[in-house]
C-alpha positions as a printed Julia matrix, in Angstrom:
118×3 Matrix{Float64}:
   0.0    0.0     0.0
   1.73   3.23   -0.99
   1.41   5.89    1.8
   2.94   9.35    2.45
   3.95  10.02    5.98
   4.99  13.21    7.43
   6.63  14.74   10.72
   8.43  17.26   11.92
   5.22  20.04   13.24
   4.83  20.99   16.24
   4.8   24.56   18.48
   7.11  27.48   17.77
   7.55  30.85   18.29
   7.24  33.75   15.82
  10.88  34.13   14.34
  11.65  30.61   15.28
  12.17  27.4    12.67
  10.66  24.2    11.67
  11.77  21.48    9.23
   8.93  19.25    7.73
   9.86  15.52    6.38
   7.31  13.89    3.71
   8.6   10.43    2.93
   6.51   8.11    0.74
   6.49   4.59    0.46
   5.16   1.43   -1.19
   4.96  -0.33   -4.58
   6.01   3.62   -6.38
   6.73   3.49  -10.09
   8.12   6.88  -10.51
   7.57  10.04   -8.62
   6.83  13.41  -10.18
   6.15  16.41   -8.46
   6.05  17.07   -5.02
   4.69  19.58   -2.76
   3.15  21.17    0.58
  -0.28  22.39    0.83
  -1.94  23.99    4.11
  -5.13  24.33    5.85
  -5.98  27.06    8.33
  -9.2   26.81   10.4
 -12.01  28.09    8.87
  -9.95  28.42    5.38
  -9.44  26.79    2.08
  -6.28  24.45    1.69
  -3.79  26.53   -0.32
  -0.12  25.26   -2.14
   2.66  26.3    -0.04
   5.3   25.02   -2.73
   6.1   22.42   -4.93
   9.59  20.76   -6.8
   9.51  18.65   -9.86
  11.58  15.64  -10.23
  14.08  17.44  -11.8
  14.62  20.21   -8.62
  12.35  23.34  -10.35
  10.88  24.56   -7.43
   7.63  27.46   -7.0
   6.25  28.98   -3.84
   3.46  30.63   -2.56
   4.01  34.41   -2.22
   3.3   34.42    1.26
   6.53  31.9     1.65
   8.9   33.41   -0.64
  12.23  34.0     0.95
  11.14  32.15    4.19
  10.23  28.58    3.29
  12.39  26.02    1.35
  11.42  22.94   -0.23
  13.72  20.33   -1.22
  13.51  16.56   -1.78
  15.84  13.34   -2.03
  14.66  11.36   -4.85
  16.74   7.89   -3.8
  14.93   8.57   -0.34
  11.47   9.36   -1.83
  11.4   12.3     0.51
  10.37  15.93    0.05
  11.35  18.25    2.97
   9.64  21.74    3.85
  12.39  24.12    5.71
  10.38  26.94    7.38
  11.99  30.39    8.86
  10.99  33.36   10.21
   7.78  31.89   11.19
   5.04  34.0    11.62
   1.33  32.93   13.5
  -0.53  33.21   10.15
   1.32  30.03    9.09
  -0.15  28.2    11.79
  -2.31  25.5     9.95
  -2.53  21.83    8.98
   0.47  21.02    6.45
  -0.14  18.18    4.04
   2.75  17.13    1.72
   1.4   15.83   -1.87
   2.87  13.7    -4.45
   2.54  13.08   -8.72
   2.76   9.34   -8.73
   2.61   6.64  -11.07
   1.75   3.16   -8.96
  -0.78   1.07  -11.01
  -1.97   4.43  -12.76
  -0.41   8.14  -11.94
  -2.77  10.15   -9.19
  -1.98  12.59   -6.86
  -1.67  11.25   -3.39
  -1.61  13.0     0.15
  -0.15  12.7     3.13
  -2.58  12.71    6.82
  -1.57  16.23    7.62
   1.25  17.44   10.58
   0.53  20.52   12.56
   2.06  23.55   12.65
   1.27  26.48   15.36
   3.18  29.45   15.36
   2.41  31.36   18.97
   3.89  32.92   21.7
């Protein structure tokens, strides 16, 4: 059964750092794109950032210059470095991935939290 599991959220303070992991596993073909999405309460999920399989990477405007994505293709793993934190980034973070198993479809991971407070 191919599954995506992340870790890495938890509580920090404004200013402070978090690194996400997103590693997938199973019976995987071939891996395209990967990315982060997140979900504030009471809002709609929005991309965070994404990286093809060849390292292109795009971010959200609210990110830019704060968040990093990265991934290790022999790993399977797609990471999410976050800085300068700020409170509106508290939310749900769900990594995604392009994958080909018996057919390609977009998977998703069960969500890791992130709260940003003081």
């Amino acid at each position: 059964q191919v599954q995506l599991v992340e870790s890495g959220g938890g509580l920090v303070q404004p200013g402070g750092s978090l690194r996400l992991s997103c590693a997938a596993s199973g019976s995987i073909f071939s891996i395209n794109a990967m990315g982060w999405s997140r979900q504030a309460p009471g809002k709609q999920r929005e991309l965070v950032a994404v990286i093809t399989s060849g390292g292109r990477t795009n971010y959200a405007d609210s990110v830019k210059g704060r968040f990093t994505i990265s991934r290790d293709n022999a790993q399977n793993t797609v990471y999410l470095q976050m800085n300068s934190l700020k409170p509106e980034d508290t939310a749900v973070y769900y990594c995604n991935a392009d994958m080909t198993v018996h057919v390609r479809r977009t998977y998703w991971g069960q969500g890791t939290q992130v709260t940003v407070s003081s």
